[in-house]
Every structure is written in C-alpha cells, then in structure tokens.
C-alpha positions as CSV (number, residue, x, y, z in Angstrom):
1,X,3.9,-54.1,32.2
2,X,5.1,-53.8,35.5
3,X,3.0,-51.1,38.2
4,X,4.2,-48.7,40.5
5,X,2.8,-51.2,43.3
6,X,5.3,-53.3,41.1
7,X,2.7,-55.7,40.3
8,X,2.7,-57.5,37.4
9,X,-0.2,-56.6,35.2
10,X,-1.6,-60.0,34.4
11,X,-0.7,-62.7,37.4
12,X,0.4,-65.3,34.8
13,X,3.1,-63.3,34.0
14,X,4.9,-63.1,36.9
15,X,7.2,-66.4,36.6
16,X,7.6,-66.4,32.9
17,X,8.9,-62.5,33.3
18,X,11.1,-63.4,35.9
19,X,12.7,-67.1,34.1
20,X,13.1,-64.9,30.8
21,X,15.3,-62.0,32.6
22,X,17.2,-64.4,34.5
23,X,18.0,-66.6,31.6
24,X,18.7,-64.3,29.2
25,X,21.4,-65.3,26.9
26,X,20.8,-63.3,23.5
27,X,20.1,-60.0,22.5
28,X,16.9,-60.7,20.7
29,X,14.0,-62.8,22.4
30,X,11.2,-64.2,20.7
31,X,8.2,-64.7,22.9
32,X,5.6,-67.2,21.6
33,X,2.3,-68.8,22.7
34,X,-1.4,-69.0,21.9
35,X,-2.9,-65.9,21.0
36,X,-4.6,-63.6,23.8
37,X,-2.3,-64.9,26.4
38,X,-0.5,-61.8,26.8
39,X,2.8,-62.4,24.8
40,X,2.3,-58.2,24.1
41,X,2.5,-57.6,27.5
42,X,5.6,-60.2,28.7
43,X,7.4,-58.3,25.9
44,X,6.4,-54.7,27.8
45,X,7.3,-55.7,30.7
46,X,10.9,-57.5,29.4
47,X,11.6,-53.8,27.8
48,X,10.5,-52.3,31.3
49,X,13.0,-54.5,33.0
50,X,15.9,-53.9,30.6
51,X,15.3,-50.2,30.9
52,X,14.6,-50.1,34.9
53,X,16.8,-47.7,37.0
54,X,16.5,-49.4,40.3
55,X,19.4,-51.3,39.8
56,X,23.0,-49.8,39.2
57,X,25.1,-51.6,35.9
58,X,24.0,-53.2,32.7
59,X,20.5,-54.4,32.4
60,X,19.1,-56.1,35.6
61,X,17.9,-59.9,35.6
62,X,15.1,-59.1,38.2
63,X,12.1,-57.6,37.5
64,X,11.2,-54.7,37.2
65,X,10.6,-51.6,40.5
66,X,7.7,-49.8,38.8
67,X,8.3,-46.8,40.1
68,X,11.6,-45.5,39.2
69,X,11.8,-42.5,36.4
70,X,12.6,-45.3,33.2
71,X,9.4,-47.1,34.7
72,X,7.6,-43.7,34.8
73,X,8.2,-42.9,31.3
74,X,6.9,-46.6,30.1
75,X,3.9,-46.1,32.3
76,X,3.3,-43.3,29.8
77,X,4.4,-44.6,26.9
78,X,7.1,-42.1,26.2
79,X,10.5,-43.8,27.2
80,X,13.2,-42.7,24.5
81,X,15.1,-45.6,24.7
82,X,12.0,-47.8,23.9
83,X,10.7,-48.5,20.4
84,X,7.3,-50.4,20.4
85,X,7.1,-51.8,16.7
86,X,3.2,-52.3,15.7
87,X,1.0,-52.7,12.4
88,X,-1.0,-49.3,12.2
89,X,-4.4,-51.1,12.6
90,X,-3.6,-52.5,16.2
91,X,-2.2,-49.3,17.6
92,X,-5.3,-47.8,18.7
93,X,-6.5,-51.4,20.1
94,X,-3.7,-51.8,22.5
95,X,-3.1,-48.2,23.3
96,X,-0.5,-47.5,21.0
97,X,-1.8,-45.0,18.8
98,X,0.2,-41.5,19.7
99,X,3.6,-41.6,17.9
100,X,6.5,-43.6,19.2
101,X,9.8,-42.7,19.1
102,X,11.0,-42.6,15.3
103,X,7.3,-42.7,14.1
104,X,7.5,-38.7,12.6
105,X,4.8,-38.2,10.2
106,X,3.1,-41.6,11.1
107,X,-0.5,-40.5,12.4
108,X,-0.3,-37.9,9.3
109,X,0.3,-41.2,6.9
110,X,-2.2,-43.4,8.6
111,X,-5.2,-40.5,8.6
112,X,-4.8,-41.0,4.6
113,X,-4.9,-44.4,4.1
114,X,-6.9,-47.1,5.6
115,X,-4.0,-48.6,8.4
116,X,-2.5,-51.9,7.9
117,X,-2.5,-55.0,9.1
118,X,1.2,-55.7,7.7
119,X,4.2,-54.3,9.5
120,X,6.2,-52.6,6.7
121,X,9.8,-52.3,5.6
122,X,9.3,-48.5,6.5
123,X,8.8,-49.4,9.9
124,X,12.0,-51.8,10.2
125,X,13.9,-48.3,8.8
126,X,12.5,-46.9,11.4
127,X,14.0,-49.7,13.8
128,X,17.4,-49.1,12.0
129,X,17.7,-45.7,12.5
130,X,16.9,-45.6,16.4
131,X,19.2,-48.4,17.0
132,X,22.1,-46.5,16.0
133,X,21.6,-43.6,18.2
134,X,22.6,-43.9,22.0
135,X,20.9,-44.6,24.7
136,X,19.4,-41.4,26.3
137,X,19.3,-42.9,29.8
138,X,22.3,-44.7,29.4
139,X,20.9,-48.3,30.1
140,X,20.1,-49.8,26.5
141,X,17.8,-49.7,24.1
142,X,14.6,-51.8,23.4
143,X,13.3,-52.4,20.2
144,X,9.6,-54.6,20.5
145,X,8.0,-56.1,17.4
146,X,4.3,-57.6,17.9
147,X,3.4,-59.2,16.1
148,X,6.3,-60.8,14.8
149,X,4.1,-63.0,12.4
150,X,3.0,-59.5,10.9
151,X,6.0,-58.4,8.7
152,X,5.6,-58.9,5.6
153,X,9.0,-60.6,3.4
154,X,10.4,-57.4,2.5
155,X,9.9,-56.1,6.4
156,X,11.4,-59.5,7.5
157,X,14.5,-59.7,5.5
158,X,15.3,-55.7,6.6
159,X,15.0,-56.9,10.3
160,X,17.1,-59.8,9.8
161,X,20.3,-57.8,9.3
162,X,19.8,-55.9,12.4
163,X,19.2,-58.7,13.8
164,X,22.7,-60.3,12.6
165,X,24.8,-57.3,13.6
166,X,22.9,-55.1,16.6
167,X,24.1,-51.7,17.3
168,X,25.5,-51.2,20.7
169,X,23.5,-52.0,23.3
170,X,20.1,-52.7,21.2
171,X,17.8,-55.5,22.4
172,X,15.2,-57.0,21.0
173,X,11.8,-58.8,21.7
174,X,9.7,-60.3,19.0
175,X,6.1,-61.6,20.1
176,X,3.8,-63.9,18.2
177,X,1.2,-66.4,18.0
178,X,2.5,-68.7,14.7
179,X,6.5,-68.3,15.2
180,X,5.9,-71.0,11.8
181,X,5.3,-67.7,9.8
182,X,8.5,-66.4,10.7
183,X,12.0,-67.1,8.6
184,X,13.7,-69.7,9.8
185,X,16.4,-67.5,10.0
186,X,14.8,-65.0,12.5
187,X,13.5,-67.5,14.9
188,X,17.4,-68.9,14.5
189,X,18.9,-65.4,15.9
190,X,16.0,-65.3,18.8
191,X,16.3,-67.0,22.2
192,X,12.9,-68.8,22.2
193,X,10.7,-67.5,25.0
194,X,7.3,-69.9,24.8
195,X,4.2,-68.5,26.8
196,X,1.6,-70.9,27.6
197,X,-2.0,-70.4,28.6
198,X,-2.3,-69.6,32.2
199,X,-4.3,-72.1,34.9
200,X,-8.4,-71.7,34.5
201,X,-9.0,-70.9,38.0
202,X,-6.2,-67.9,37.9
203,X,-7.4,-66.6,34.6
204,X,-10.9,-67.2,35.8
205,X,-10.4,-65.1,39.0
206,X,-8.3,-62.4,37.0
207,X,-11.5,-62.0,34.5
208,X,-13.7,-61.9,37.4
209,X,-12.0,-59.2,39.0
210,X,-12.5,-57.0,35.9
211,X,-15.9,-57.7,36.0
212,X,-16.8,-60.6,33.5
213,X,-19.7,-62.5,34.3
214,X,-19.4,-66.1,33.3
215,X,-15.6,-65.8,33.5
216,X,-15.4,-70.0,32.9
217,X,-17.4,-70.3,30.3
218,X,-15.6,-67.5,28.3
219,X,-12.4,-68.9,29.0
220,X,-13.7,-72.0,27.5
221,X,-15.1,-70.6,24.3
222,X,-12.0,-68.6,23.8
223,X,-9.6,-71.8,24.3
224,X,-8.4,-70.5,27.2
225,X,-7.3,-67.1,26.2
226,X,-8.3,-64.7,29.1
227,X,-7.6,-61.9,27.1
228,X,-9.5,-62.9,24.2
229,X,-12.3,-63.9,26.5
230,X,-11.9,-60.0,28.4
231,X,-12.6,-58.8,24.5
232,X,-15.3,-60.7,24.2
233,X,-17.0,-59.9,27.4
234,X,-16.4,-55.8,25.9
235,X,-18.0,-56.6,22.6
236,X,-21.0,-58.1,24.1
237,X,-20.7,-61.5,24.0
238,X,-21.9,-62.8,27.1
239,X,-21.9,-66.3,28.9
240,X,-25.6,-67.1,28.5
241,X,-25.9,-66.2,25.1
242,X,-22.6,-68.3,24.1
243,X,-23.8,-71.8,26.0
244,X,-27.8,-71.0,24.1
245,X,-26.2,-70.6,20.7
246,X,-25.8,-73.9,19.2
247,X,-29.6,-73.8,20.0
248,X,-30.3,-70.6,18.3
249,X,-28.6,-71.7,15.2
250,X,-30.4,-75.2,15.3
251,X,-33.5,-72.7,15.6
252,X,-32.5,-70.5,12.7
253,X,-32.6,-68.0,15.5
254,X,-30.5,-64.8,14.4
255,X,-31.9,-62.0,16.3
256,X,-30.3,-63.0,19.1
257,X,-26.6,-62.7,17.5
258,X,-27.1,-60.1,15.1
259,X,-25.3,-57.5,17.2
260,X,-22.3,-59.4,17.4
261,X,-19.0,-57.7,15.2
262,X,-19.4,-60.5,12.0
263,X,-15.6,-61.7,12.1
264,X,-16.8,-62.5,16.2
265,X,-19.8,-64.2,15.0
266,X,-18.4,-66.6,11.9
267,X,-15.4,-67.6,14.5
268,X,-17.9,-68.6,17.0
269,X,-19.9,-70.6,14.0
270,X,-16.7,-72.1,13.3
271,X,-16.2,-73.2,16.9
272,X,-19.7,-74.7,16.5
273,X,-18.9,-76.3,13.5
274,X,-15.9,-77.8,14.9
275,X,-17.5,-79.2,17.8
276,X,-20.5,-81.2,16.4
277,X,-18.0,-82.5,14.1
278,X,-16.1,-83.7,17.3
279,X,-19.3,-85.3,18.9
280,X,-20.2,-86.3,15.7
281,X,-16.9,-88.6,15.1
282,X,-17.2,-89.5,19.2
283,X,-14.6,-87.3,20.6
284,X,-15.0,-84.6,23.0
285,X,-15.8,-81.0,22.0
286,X,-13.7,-78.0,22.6
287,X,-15.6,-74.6,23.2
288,X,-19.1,-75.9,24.1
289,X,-20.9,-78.2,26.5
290,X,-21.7,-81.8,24.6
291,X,-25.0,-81.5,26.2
292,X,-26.2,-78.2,24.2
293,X,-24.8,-79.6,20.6
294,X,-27.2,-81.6,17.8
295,X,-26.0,-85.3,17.7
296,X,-26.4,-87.2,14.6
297,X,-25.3,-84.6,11.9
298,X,-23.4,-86.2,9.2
299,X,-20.0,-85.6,8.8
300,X,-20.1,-84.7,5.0
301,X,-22.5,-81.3,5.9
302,X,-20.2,-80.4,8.4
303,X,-17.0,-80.5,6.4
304,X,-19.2,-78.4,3.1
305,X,-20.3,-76.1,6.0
306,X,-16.8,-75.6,7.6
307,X,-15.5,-74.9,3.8
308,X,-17.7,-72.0,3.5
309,X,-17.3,-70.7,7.0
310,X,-13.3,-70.6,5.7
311,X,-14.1,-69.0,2.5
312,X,-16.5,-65.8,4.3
313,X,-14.0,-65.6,7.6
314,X,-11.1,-64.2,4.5
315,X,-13.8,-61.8,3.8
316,X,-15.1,-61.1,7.6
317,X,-14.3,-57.0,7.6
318,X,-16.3,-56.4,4.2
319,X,-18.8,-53.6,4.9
320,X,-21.5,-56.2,4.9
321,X,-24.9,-55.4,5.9
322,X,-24.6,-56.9,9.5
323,X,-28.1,-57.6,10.3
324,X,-28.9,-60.1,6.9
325,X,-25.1,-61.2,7.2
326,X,-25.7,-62.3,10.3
327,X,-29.2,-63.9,9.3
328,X,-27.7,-65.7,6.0
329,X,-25.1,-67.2,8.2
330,X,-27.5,-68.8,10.9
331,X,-29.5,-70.1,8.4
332,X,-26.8,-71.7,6.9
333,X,-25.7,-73.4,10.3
334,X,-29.2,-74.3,10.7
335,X,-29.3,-76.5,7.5
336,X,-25.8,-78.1,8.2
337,X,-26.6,-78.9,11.6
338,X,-30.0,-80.2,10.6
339,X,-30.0,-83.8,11.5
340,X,-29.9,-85.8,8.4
341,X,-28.4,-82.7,6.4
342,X,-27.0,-83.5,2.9
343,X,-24.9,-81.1,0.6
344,X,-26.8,-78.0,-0.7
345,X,-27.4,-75.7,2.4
346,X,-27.1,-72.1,1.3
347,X,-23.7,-70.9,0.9
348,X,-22.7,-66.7,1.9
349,X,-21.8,-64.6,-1.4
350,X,-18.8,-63.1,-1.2
C-alpha cells in the first residue's frame, strides 16, 4: 500500500501502480507475476487508489495521497468499501487475520477447523453480497482476491458471474502467480496487469534496508523474489549457510539445516538438485554458485532424486519429526550427488 509519506511500500511498485491506474480500461484487473514479487501489495495499493479521497469525481488514475481518511481506514485495514478476499491459512501471514467486511462468524469457523488453503464458494457469497450494497464513502467498491489461482472450481464459476455482470460501481483485482490455473474465462473478463521481478540492485538495497544480510545471495536463491528472500532471511535461512549447503549435503552434513521449516528445506534440495543437473548437462545453474556444486554426477541419479524430492514436497506440512526428516533427506542428496551415483539411494516414506 500506499503511506502517509505517500510512499509506495515496496520501490518496484511505483511505475507498475501508476501505468495500471492510468490505463485502466475494465472493471476487473488481474495482476500476475512470479511469486513473492508483491502482486498482494500492487493489488492493495490499486484498491487504495480507487478508494482515495484526495481527488474529487469517480475513481482517480493517479496514485494514491496516503493520508486522506479512505487511506486512513486501509492503513488500518477497516475500509468499508474494501473487501480483501483470502484463503483462511494466509490471513494471519500477511496481516489479514481480524474479520473483513462480510467475514461474520469467520474467525469463529476457522478456530474449529484447521484453515484452508482453498478460497471457497462461501467466500465468493460473501463477495456477492457486499457488491450489492453501496458504497459507504461514495467512491466505489473494491473487491481483491489473492490468490486468484486459489479458488477452487465451485468458488471460480460463482465469481465468474459477478464478474460477467458487476453491481454498480464494484471493482475488482485478482492477483496470482500461475494465471494458467485460472478459467479461461476469468482471465478473459480481466484486464491483464503482468508484474515482473524488480532490478537486483533495487531489491537488493530494499532487503538491505530491512536488515538482511547477504541480500544478493538471497535474491539469488529465491529467483529473484525479494519478498520470498525477506521470508527467508525471518525463518533463518541465512546467506552463509545457503552458499555452504551443497557442501553439507555432499557431507551428509544435517545438523547444520535441521532447524530449517521442512517444506523450506526440500525446496532448497530441489534447487540443488536442479542445479547439478544444469552443470551436469553444461548449462549454467540458477540458485547457486557453479563453483560450490559436485561436477560429474550422472544425470540418471539426479532425475530418481528429483522424483522423490516431488513426491515428499506434496507431503512437506506432515507433522514429521523435523530433526530425522531433515537427516533422511540429506542423506538422500548425499547419495545422488555422490559422484558416480547409480539408482538405489534411499528414498523418504511418506
């Protein structure tokens, strides 16, 4: 979103907020990029300058002031015109988790049952029903859905008829990472909005600033996702420990990565995996220096170690037992990268 200072949150932002509200055509946007390049915040900060007061008349095509009272109330996550759309289990995780309007009864449901990772039909209800009331400030209404990719069929095909026939002065901004995994005929009702990954050297000096050591070499093992990298840096990953890990898994060494979260630990193996294959067939690797990778592993122990990376990553948020997951794991990156290695390494139980 947009400050009080009105300063865009993240700096990458800036131009594509300002191209998106001056080109503008539809009522629904679809915002789409590479994940953890802030497509969650360009559609915050679209709602904020729909919604923005400083400007007299219909929704203005400049961004937003930051500090008039519609600005306020987004700072605080309580405008009543704005209706941020999320799966239960992100709330909490980007600062969503107190009710939104049209959410009654919604931290009583989720406090029963473990939250999902699906955006629900009951939700898109929810969407229905506040897009028919007016507009409390009198300026629109904003409906945001992140991520889009999340709704599952029944959810989807709900959404599409408000999307087909919008009450009023309703507007819409869907935000994902795979816009493949929407219908066709969403995506077809959405003025495409597409996000790329900011410049290194800005989203190296914006990680700096909030205090991430290594900032480049995060960026790097994160694909050049600063706020994936910003995640990382909070969960303990740090910049030393990521450029010495193809060494402790060539080592068997586990100790060392056994208080990483699991699903952060098999998607760094799989980064691994996918880069010795790269040196391996003579290209040039992705996440980690070519200097600090094993040369010489066959191809064939990769691919049977990159199958069973894919078959434990659909079970990475079982209540393992972190500590001897974590071991298993190595060891089984130790025998694939092993040079020489042949089928058989040790495969995870799931």
């Amino acid at each position: 979103m947009v400050g009080p200072d009105g300063v865009v949150a993240l700096p990458w932002l800036v131009e594509p907020l300002r191209q998106a509200l001056r080109t503008r055509r539809a009522h629904a946007l679809l915002i789409h990029g590479p994940q953890g390049v802030g497509q969650f915040e360009l559609a915050l900060a679209l709602a904020q300058g729909w919604l923005c007061e400083a400007a007299e008349g219909t929704p203005q095509r400049s961004p937003p002031c930051g500090a008039c009272g519609s600005c306020k109330l987004m700072h605080s996550r309580s405008h009543p015109d704005l209706l941020v759309v999320l799966p239960d289990a992100m709330r909490e995780a980007l600062g969503w988790s107190m009710e939104s309007p049209g959410d009654d009864g919604a931290a009583e449901k989720t406090g029963k049952t473990k939250p999902s990772k699906e955006i629900k039909v009951d939700a898109v209800r929810e969407v229905m029903a506040f897009a028919q009331t007016t507009a409390s400030r009198g300026r629109a209404k904003v409906v945001v859905v992140h991520p889009a990719e999340r709704m599952n069929a029944i959810a989807a095909n709900a959404l599409l008829k408000t999307l087909e026939e919008p009450p009023g002065g309703t507007r819409f901004v869907l935000s994902c990472a795979a816009p493949d995994a929407l219908l066709p005929t969403i995506r077809s009702r959405c003025q495409a909005v597409p996000l790329s990954a900011p410049p290194s050297a800005q989203a190296a000096q914006w990680l700096v600033g909030k205090g991430v050591d290594g900032a480049l070499v995060l960026l790097s093992a994160t694909g050049g996702q600063p706020l994936e990298a910003l995640e990382w840096s909070q969960q303990g990953v740090d910049a030393e420990t990521w450029l010495r890990l193809p060494a402790f898994v060539a080592r068997g060494e586990a100790a060392a990565l056994s208080n990483w979260p699991l699903p952060r630990l098999i998607n760094a193996l799989q980064k691994l995996c996918h880069d010795t294959l790269c040196v391996a067939a003579g290209a040039t690797p992705r996440y980690f220096p070519a200097s600090g990778l094993t040369p010489g592993v066959r191809v064939q122990a990769l691919l049977e170690w990159a199958r069973s990376l894919a078959e434990t990553a659909r079970h990475a948020e079982h209540p393992w037992h972190a500590a001897l997951m974590a071991e298993s794991l190595v060891l089984q990156g130790q025998q694939a990268l092993s040079t020489g290695a042949t089928a058989g390494h040790p495969k995870v139980a799931v």
